[in-house]
N, C-alpha and C positions, 0 to 999 in steps of 0.2 A: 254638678258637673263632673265630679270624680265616678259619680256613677256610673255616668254617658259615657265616659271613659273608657271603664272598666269594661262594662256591657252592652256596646253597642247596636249591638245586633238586636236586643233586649228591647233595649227602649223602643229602637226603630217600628217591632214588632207593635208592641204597644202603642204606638204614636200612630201608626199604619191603620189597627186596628178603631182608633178612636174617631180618626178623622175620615175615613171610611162610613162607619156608621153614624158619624154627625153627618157627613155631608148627604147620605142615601138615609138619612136615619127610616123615613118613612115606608119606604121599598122595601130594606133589610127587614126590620120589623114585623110588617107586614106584605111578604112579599106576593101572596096569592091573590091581593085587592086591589091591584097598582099596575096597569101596564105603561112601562117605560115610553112609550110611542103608543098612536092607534090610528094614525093614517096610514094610506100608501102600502107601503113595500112593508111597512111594520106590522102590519095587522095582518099581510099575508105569510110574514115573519112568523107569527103568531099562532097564525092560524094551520100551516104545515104540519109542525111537529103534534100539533095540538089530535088535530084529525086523526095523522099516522097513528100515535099511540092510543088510540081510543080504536081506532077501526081497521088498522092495515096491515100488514107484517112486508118483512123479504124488501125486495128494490122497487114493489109495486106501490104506489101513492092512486086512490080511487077518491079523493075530494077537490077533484079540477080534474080537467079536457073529457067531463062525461061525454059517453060511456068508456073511454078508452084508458082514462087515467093515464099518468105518469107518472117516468122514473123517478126514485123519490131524490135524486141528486140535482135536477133540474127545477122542484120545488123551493131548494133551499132551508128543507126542516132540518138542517144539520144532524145528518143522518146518520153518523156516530152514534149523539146523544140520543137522538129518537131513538135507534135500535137497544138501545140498555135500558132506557126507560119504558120505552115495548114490553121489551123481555121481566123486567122487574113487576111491569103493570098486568102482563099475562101469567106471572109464573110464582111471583114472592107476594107482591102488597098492591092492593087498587092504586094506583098512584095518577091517572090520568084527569084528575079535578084537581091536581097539584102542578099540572104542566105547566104554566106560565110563572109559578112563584119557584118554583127550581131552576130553570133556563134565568130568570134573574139574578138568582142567588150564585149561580155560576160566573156570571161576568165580577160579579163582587170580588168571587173568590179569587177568580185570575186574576184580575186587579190588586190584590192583594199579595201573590206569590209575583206579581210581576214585577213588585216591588223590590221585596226578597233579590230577586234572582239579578235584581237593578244594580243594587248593594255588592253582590258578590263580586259582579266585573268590575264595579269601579275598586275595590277592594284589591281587583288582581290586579287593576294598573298603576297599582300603589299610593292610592289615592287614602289620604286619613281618613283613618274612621269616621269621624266626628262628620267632616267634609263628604265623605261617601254615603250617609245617609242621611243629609241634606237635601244632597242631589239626586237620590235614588228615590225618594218622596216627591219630589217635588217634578222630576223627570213622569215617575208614576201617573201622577193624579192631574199632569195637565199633558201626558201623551193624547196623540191626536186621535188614535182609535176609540178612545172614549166616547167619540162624535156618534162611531157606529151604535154604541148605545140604544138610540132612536132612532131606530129604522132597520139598519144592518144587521143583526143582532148574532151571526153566525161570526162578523168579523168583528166582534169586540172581544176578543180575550187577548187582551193584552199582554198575557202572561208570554206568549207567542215565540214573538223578534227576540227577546232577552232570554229565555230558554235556546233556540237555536243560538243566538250569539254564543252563549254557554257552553251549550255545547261545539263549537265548533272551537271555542278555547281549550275543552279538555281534548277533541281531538288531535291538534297541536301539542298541547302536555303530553302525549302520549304517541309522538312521531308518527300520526297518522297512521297506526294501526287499525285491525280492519274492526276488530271490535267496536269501539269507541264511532266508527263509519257507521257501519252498521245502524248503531242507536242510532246517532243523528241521520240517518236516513229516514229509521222506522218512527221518528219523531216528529218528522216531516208528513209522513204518509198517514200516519193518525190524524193530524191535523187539518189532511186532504181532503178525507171524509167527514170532516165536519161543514168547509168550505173549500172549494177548487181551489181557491185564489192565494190559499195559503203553500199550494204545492209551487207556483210562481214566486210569493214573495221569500219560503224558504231558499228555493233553489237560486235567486237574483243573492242573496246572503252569502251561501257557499258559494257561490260562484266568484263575487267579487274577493272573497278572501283566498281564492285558486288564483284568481289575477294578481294579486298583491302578493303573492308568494313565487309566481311566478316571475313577475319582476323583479322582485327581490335577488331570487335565486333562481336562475334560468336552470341551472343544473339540476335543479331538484324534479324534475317533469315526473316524478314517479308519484310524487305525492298529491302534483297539478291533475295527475292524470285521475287517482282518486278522489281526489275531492269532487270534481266534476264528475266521477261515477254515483259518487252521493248525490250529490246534486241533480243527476237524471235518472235513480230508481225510483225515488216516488212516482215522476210524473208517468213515466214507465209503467210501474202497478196499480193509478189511475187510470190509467187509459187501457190496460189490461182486463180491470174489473170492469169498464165500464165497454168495451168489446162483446163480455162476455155477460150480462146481465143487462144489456139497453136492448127493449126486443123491438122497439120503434125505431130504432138507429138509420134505418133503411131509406127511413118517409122524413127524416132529419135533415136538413140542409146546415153541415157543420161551419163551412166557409163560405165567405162571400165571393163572391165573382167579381170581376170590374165593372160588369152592367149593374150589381146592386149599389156598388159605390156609388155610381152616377148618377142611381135612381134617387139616391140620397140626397145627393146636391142641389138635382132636379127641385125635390121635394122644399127643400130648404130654400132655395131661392124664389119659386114658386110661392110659399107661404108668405115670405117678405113680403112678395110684390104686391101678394092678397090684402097686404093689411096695409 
């Protein structure tokens, strides 16, 4: 107990570490022989990055909608990782017979620092040691994105929400300077490119913490006003990149109409009555 004490951070590493790999022991281990899911959404999970990095380069994905292919953001090969493992597999080491046990290994890892990063906040709201990596274990290992595991696999890095939470603390530590913006912006916008969805759930994050300051302190509108400027350059420079590198965009129907709503209800009510 003097130990835990002393080294908290230490053990937690350690404790992090063990139950990690007891509870994935067989994944971790071997993780090129094991896929986490193999139905559905997961095996075309799967199957994205797998093809890109074997056969595709740039925003163009040619393994679906022959002959025409697709943009590879609309695949879902989280197309960060694709891209470096691309570049890695065309350029340093064959790595594409490895693709599916490194996209594993990755959720591990974040799962691991998202622990880490669990610890630290609770730590800044002066929370015990002892009591902060408790909770920061146990917050970990039964957060809900784990779920995406099997299936989602672009949205399980759990590492995520408690990085942005992070950093939106240090921005605060540092009176919202533009530096500290910045990162958390471009933190955000990395993350975009792995999955869209994380440009919405960062920016719903900053955003509510611009409300809560806002309220706070009505006076402060200089700082509301940046935080929400972070909070809308990611989505900004997705939708930039994706302007300018979607050459189908055209034959795209982005939004719905009110007649497709309709057709929807149609469709739904229609089926009920069928059965």
């Amino acid at each position: 107990m003097h130990f835990f004490k002393k080294n908290p951070l230490l053990v937690l590493i350690v404790v992090s570490m063990l139950l990690i790999c007891g509870i994935f022991s067989k994944i971790i281990f071997h993780p090129n022989q094991y896929l986490l899911a193999s139905g559905g959404d997961a095996f075309k999970n799967l199957f994205t990055p797998a093809w890109f990095i074997a056969n595709d380069k740039g925003t163009h994905f040619t393994g679906m909608n022959y002959p025409y292919g697709e943009h590879v953001v609309f695949t879902d090969n989280q197309p960060l990782i694709s891209w470096v493992l691309n570049f890695v597999d065309n350029n340093i080491y064959p790595i594409q017979n490895y693709t599916i046990g490194i996209l594993n290994i990755l959720l591990f890892v974040s799962l691991f620092f998202g622990i880490l990063l669990l610890y630290k906040i609770l730590k800044y709201y002066r929370m015990p040691a002892w009591y902060a990596a408790i909770m920061a274990l146990s917050i970990g290992l039964m957060g809900p994105q784990i779920e995406r595991f099997y299936g989602h696999f672009a949205l399980g890095y759990t590492v995520f929400i408690p990085w942005v939470w992070w950093r939106i603390i240090q921005v605060k530590e540092k009176n919202y300077s533009l530096l500290p913006l910045l990162s958390l912006a471009t933190l955000v916008v990395i993350f975009g490119f792995i999955h869209m969805y994380y440009v919405l759930i960062g920016g719903l994050l900053i955003g509510f913490h611009a409300l809560v300051l806002f309220v706070k302190n009505r006076k402060n509108y200089i700082s509301v006003f940046k935080l929400i400027a972070a909070a809308g350059i990611p989505l900004l420079a997705i939708m930039t990149f994706m302007h300018f590198t979607d050459t189908e965009q055209t034959d795209r129907k982005h939004l719905m109409d009110f007649s497709d709503i309709r057709q929807i209800f149609k469709l739904c009510f229609y089926l009920r009555a069928a059965h």
